[in-house]
N, CA, C and O atoms as a Maestro MAE file, in Angstrom:
{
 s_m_m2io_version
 :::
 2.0.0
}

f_m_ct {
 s_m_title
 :::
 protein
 m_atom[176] {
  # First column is atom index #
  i_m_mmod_type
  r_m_x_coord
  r_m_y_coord
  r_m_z_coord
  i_m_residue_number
  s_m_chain_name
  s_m_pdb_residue_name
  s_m_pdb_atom_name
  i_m_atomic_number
  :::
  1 25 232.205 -5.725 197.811 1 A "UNK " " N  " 7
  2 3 231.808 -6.916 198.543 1 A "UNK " " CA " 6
  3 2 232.314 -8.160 197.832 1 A "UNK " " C  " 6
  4 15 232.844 -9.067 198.473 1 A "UNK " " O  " 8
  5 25 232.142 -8.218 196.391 2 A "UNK " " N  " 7
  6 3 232.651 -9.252 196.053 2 A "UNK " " CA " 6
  7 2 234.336 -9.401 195.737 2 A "UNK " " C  " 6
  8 15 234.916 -10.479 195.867 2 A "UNK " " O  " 8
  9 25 234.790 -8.566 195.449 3 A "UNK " " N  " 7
  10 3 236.422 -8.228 195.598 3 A "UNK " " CA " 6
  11 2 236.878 -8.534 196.817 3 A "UNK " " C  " 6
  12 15 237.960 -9.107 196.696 3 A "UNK " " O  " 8
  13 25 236.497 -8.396 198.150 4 A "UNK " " N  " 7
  14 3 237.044 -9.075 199.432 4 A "UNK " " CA " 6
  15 2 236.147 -10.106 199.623 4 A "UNK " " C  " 6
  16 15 236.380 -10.491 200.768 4 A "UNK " " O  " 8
  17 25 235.228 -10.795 199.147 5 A "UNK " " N  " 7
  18 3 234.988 -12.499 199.321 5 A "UNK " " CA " 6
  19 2 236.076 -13.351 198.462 5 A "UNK " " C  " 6
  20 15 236.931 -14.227 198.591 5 A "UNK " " O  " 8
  21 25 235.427 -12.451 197.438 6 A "UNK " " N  " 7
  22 3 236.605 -13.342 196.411 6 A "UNK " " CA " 6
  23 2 238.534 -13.542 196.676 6 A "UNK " " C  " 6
  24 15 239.174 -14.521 196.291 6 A "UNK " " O  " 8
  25 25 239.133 -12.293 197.436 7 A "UNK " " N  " 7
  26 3 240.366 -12.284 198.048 7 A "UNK " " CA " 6
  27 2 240.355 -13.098 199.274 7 A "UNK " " C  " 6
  28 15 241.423 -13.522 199.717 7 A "UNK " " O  " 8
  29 25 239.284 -13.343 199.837 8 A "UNK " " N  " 7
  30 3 238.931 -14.239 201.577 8 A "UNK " " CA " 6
  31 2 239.058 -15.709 200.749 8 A "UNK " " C  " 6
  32 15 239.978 -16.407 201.176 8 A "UNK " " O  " 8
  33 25 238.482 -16.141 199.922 9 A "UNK " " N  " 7
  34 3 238.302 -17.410 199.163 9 A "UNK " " CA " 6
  35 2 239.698 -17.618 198.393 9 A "UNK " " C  " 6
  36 15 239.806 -18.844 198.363 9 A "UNK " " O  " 8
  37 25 240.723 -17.119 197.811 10 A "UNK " " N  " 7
  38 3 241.738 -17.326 197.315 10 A "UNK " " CA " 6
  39 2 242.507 -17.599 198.444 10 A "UNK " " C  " 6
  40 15 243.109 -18.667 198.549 10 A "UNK " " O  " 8
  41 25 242.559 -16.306 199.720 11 A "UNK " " N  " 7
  42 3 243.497 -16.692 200.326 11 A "UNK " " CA " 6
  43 2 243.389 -18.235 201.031 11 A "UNK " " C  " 6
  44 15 244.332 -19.021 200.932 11 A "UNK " " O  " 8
  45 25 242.434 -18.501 201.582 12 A "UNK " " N  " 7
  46 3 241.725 -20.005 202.140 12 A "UNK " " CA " 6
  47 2 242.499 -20.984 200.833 12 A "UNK " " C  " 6
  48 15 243.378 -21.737 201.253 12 A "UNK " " O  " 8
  49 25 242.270 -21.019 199.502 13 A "UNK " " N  " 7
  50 3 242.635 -21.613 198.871 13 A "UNK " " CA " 6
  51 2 244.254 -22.234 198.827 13 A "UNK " " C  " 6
  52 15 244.625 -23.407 198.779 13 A "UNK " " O  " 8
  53 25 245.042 -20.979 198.865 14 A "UNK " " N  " 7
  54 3 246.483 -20.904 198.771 14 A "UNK " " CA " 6
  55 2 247.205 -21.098 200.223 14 A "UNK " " C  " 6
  56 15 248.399 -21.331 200.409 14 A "UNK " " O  " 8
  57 25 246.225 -20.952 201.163 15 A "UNK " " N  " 7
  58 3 247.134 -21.811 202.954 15 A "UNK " " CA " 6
  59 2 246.601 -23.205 202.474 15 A "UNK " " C  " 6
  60 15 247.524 -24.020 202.466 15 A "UNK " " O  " 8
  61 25 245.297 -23.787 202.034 16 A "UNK " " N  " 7
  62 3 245.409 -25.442 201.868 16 A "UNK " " CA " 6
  63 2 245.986 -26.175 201.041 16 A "UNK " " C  " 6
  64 15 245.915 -27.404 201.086 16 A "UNK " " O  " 8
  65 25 246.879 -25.285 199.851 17 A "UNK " " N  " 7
  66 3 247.991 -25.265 199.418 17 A "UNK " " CA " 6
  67 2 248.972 -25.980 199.689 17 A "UNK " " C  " 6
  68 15 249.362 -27.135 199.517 17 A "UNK " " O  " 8
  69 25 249.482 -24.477 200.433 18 A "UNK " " N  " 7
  70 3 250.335 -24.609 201.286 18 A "UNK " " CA " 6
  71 2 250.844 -25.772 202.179 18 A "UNK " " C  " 6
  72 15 251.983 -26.239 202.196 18 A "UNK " " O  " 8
  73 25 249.683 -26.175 202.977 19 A "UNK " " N  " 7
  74 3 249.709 -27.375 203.839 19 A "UNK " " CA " 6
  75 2 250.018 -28.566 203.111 19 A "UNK " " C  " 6
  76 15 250.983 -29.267 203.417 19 A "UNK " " O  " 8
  77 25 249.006 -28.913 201.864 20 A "UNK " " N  " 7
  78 3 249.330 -29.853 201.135 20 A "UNK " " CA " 6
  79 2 251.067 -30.125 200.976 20 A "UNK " " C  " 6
  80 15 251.765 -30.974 201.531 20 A "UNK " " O  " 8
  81 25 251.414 -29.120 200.058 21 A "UNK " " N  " 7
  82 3 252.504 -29.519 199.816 21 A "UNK " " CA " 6
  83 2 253.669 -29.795 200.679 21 A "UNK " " C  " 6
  84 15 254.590 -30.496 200.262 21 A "UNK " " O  " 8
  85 25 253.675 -29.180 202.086 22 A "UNK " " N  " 7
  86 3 254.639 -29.198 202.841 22 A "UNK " " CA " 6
  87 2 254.238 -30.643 203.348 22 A "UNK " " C  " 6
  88 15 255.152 -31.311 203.832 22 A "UNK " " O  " 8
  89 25 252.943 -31.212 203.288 23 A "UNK " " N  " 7
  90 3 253.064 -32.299 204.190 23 A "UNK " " CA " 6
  91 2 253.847 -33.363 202.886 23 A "UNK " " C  " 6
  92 15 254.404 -34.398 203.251 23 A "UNK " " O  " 8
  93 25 253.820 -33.070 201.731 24 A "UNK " " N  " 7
  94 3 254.204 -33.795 200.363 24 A "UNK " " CA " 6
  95 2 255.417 -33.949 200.159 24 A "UNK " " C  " 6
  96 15 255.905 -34.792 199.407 24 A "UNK " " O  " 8
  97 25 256.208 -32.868 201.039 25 A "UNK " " N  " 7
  98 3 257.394 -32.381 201.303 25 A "UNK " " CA " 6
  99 2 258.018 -33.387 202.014 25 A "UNK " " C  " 6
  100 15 259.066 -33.951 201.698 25 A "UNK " " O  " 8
  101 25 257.128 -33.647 203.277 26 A "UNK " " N  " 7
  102 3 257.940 -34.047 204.354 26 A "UNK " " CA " 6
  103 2 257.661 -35.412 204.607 26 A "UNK " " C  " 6
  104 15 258.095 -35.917 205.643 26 A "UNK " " O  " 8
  105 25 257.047 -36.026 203.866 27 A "UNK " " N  " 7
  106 3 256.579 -37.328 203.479 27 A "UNK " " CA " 6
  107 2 257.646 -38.010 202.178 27 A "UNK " " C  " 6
  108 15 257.556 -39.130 201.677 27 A "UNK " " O  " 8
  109 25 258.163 -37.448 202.012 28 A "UNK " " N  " 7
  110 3 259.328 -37.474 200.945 28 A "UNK " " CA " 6
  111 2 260.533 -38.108 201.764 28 A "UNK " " C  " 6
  112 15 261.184 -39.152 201.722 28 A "UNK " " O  " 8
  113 25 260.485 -36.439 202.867 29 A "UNK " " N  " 7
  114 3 261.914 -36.713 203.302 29 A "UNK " " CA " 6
  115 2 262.389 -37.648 204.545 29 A "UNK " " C  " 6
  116 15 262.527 -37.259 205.705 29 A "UNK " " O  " 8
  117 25 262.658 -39.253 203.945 30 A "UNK " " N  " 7
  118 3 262.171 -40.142 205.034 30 A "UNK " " CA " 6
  119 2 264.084 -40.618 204.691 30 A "UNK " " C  " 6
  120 15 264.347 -41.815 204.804 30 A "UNK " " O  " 8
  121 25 265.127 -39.753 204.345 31 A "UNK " " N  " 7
  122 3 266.302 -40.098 205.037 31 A "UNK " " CA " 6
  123 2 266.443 -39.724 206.858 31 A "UNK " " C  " 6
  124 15 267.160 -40.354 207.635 31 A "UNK " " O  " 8
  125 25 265.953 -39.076 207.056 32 A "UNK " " N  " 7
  126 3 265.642 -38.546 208.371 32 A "UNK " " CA " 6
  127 2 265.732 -39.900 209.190 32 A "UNK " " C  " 6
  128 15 266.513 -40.160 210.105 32 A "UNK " " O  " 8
  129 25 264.956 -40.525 208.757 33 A "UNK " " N  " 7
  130 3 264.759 -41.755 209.500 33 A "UNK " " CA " 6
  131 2 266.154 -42.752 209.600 33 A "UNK " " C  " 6
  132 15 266.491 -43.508 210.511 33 A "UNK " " O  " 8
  133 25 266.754 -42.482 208.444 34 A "UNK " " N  " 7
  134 3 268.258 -43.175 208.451 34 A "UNK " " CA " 6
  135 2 268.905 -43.455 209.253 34 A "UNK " " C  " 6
  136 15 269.426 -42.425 209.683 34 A "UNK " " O  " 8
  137 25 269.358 -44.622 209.982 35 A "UNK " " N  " 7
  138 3 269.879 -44.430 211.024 35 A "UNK " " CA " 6
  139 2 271.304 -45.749 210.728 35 A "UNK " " C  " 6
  140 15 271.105 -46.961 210.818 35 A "UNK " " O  " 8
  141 25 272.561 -45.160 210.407 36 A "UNK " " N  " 7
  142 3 273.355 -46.257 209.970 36 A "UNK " " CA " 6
  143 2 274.287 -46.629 211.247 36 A "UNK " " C  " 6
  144 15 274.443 -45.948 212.261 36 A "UNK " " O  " 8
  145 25 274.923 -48.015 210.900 37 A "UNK " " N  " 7
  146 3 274.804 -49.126 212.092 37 A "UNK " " CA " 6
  147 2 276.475 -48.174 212.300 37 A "UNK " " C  " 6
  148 15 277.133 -47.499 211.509 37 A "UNK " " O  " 8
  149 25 276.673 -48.548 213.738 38 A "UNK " " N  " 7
  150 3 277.672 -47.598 214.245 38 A "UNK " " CA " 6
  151 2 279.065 -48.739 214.097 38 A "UNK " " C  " 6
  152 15 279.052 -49.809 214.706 38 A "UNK " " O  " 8
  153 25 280.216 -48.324 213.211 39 A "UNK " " N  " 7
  154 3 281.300 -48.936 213.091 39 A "UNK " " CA " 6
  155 2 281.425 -49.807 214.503 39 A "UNK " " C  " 6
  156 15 281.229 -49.272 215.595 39 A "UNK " " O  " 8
  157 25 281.805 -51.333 214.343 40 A "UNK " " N  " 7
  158 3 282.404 -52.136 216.004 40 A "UNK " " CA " 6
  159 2 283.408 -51.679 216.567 40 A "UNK " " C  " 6
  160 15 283.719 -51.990 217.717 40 A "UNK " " O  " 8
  161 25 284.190 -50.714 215.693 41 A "UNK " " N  " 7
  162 3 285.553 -50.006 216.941 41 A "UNK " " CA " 6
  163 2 285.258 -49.074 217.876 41 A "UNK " " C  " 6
  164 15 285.935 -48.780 218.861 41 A "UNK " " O  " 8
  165 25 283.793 -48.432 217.389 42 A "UNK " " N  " 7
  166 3 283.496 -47.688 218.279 42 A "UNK " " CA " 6
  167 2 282.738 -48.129 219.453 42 A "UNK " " C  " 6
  168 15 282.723 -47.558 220.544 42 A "UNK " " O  " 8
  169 25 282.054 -49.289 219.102 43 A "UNK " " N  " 7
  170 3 281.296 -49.877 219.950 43 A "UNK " " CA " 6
  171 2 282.101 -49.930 221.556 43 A "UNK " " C  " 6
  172 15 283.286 -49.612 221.663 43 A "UNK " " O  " 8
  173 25 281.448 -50.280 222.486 44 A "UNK " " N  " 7
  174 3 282.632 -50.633 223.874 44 A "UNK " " CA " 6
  175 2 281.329 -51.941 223.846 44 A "UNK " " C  " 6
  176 15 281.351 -52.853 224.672 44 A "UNK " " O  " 8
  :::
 }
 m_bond[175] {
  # First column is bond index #
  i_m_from
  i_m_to
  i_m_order
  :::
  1 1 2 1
  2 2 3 1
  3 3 4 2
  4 3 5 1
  5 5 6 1
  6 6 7 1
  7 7 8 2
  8 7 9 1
  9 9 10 1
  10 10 11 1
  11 11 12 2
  12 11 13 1
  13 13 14 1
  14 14 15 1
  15 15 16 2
  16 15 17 1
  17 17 18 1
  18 18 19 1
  19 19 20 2
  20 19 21 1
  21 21 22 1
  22 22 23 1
  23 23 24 2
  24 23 25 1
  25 25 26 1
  26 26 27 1
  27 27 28 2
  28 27 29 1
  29 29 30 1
  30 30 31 1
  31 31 32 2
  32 31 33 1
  33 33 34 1
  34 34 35 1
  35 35 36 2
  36 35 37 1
  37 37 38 1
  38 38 39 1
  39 39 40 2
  40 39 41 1
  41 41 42 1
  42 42 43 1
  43 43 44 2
  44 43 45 1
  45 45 46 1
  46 46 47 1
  47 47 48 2
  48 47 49 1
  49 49 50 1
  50 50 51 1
  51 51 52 2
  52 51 53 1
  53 53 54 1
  54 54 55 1
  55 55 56 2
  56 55 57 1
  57 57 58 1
  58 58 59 1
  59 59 60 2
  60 59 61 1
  61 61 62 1
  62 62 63 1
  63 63 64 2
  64 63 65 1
  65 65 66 1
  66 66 67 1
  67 67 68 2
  68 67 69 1
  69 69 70 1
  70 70 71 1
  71 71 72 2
  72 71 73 1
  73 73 74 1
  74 74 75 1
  75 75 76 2
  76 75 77 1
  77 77 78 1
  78 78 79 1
  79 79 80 2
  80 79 81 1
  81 81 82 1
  82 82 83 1
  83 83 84 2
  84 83 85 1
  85 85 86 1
  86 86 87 1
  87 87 88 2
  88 87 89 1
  89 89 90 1
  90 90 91 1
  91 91 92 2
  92 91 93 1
  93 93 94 1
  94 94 95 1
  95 95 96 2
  96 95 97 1
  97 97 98 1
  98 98 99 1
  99 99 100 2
  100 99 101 1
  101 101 102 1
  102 102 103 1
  103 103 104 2
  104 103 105 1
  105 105 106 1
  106 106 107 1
  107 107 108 2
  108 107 109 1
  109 109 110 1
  110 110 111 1
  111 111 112 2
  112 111 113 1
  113 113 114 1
  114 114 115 1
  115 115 116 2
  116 115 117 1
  117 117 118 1
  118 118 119 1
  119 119 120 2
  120 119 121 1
  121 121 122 1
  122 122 123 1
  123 123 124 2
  124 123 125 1
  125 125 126 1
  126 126 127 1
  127 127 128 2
  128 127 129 1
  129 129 130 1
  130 130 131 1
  131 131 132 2
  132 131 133 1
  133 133 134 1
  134 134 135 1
  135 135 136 2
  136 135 137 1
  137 137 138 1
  138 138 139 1
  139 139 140 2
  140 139 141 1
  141 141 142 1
  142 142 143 1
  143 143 144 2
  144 143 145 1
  145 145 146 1
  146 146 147 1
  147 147 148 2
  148 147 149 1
  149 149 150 1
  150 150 151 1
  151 151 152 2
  152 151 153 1
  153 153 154 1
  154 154 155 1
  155 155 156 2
  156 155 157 1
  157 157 158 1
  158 158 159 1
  159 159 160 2
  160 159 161 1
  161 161 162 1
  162 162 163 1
  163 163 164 2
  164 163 165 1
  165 165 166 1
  166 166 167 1
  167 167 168 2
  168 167 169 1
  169 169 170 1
  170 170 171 1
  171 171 172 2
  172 171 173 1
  173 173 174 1
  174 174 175 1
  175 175 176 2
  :::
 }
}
């Protein structure tokens, strides 16, 4: 009983983890947002 609470409670632990860091991740990656100005020859 306590060997599968205790594995139910780690795993819970290691997905809010998880989440954390990917959102840490992607809060980082703000070249995404880059958006560079388009040469005037191409312009019409």
């Amino acid at each position: 009983m306590l060997k599968s609470s205790k594995k139910v409670i780690l795993g819970l632990i290691a997905a809010a983890l998880t989440v954390l860091a990917s959102a840490g991740v992607a809060s980082a990656c703000l070249y995404v947002y880059y958006e560079p100005e388009m040469p005037k020859a191409y312009q019409k």
